[in-house]
N, C-alpha and C positions, 0 to 999 in steps of 0.2 A: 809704815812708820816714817815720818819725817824727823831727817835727820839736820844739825848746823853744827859749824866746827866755829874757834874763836876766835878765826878772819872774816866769818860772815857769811860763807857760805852753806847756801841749805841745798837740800834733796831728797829724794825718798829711797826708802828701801823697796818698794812694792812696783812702783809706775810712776812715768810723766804725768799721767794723768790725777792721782795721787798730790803728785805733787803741787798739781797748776788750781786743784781746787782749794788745798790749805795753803797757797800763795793768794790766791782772790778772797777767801775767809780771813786774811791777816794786810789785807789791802792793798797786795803787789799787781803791779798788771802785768798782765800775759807777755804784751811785748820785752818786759824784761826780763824772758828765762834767756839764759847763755846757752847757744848751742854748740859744737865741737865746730869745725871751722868756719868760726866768725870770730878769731881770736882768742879761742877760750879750747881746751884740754877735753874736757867735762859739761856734762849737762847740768846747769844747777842755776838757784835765784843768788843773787847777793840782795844778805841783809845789809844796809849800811847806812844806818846809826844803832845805839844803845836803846834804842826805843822799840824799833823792829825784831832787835834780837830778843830782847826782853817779852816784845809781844809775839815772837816766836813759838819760845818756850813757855808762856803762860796758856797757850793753847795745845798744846803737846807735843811741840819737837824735842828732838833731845839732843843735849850735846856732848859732842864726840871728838876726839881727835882729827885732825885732815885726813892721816891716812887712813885711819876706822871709817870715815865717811867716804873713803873712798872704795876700799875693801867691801864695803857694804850696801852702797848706790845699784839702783835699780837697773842701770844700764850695764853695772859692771856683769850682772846676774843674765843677763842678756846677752852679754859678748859672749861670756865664757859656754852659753849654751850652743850660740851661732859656732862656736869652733868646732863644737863635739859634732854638730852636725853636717860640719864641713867635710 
């Protein structure tokens, strides 16, 4: 599931990869996902204008709170297993 919050930011619940193809189906390029140190916390696209975000959600993301999208980000699903298996 692709998620976006109402700053703009999207991601998936499932995978990167999830996510990089409903980014290139809604016309984002690949070089603009944010990855964790390149300045950015989180792995995610920024939508940014009202037309993106609209044409987001007219394809199926959904939108969520910041912290709901973050609670719920495919990486976060990811960390939390790399720990149990730490």
């Amino acid at each position: 599931m692709i998620l976006t919050d109402f700053m703009g930011h999207m991601t998936s619940t499932d995978s990167a990869e999830e996510l990089h193809v409903f980014a290139k189906k809604i016309g984002l390029k690949r070089e603009w996902y944010q990855t964790p140190g390149h300045g950015e916390e989180h792995a995610h696209y920024d939508l940014t204008t009202t037309r993106m975000k609209r044409k987001a959600r007219m394809n199926g993301a959904v939108e969520v709170g910041p912290m709901e999208l973050v609670k719920r980000a495919w990486w976060k699903k990811w960390n939390h297993t790399f720990r149990k298996t730490i």
